[in-house]
N, C-alpha and C positions, 0 to 999 in steps of 0.2 A: 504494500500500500504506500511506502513512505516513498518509492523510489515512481510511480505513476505521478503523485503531483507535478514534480519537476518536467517532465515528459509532456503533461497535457499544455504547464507554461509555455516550454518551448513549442510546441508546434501554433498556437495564440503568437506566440513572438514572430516567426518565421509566417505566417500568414495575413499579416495586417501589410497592407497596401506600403511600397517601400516606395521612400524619397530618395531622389538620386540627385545630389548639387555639387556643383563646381563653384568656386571660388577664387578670383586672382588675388595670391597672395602679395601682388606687387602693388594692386591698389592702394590709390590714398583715398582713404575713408574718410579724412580730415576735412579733404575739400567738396563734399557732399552733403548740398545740404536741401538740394532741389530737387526736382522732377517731372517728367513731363511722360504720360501716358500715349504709346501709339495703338491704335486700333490694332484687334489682334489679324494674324492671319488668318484670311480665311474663303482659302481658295476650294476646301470642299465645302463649304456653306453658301445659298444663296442668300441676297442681302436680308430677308426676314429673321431668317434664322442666326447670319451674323452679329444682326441687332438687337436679338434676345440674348446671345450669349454675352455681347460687350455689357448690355445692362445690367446680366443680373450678375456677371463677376468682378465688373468692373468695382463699386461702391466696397467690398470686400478690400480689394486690393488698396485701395485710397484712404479705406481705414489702417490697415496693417503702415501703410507707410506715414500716417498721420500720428498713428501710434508713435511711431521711432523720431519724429521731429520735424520730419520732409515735409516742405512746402510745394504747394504744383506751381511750376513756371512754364508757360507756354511760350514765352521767348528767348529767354535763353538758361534753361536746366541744367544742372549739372549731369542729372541722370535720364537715359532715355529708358522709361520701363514698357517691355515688350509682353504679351503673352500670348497662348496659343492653345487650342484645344486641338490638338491631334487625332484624327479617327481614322480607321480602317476597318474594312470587314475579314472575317474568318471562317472561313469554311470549316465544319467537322462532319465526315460523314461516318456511321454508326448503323453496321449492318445486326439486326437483331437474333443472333445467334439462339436457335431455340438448344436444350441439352441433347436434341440428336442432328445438330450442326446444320438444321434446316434452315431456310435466309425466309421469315416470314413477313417482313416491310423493310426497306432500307429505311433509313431518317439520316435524313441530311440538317443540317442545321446551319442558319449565317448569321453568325454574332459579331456583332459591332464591340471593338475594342479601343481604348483610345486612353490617352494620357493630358494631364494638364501642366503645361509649362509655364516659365515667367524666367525672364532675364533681366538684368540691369546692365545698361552699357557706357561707361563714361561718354558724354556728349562732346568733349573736345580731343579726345583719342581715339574714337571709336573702338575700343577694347572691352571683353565684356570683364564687367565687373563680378557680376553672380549669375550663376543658372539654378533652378531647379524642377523639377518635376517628379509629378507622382502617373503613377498609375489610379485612372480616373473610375475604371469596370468594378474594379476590389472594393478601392475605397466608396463608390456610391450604393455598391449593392449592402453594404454593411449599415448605412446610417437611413434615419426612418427621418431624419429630419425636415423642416420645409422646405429649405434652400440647402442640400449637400455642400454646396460650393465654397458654403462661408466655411466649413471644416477644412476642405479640401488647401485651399488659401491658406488658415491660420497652418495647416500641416508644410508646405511649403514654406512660408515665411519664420517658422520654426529654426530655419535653418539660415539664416540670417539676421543675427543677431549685432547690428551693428545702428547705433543711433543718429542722427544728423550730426556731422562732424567731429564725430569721436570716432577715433583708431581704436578702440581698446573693445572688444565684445561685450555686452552685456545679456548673462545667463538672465537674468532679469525677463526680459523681452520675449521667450518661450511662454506659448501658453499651452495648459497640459488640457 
């Protein structure tokens, strides 16, 4: 019994939707203290659908960086923040094997999969500053919530932890 707890943990640990971020360590985080949001990409989206996604991730994202200090400048930002919802389809085909190896329906199946991104790119270097993204399929199947996205967000911005013009990280800034 005492040796299953640990066991059911870890397979919870190794299941929950993983963030993946880059970070230039040569960044001056000093000189940051602005920003300026570009529409995301959104070359498989028509403009409808675009413009549901820019609105309801957008305000998420404006608070996380409202949180840290950052001001929006539309003329000239220190930071240009980018993001992007990335999707693709997947095919799984699943022939239904009866226990005398008879094939009684094929099932096909096309499940949309997709990740959510956000960069920061210094505006006068064009360098990126931070990346990160999550896997979007995991993490939204998991939360019952209204808007996924706002978790989705604070789970990424987790991972940058740095406040308007301070170098020094602050653990602080994680919300659990």
């Amino acid at each position: 019994m005492n040796f299953r707890l640990p066991l059911v943990g870890l397979f919870f640990c190794f299941c929950s939707p993983r963030v993946i971020q880059y970070q230039n360590e040569k960044a001056n985080f000093v000189n940051y203290r602005s920003f300026y949001i570009l529409n995301s990409k959104s070359d498989h989206l028509n403009v409808a659908e675009s413009n549901e996604v820019n609105n309801r991730i957008k305000p998420f994202i404006i608070d996380e960086m409202n949180r840290r200090g950052y001001e929006i400048d539309s003329e000239n930002p220190d930071l240009i923040l980018r993001f992007e919802i990335i999707y693709g389809s997947e095919n799984t085909n699943n022939s239904n094997l009866s226990r005398f190896n008879m094939v009684y329906y094929p099932r096909t199946s096309n499940n949309i999969v997709g990740a959510v991104l956000i960069e920061l790119i210094d505006n006068n270097t064009n360098k990126l500053v931070w990346q990160s993204s999550i896997d979007a399929d995991n993490a939204m199947k998991k939360r019952n919530e209204k808007d996924p996205f706002k978790k989705l967000v604070i789970r990424l911005f987790n991972t940058y932890l740095y406040q308007a013009g301070n170098a020094i990280p602050n653990e602080q800034l994680m919300i659990k």
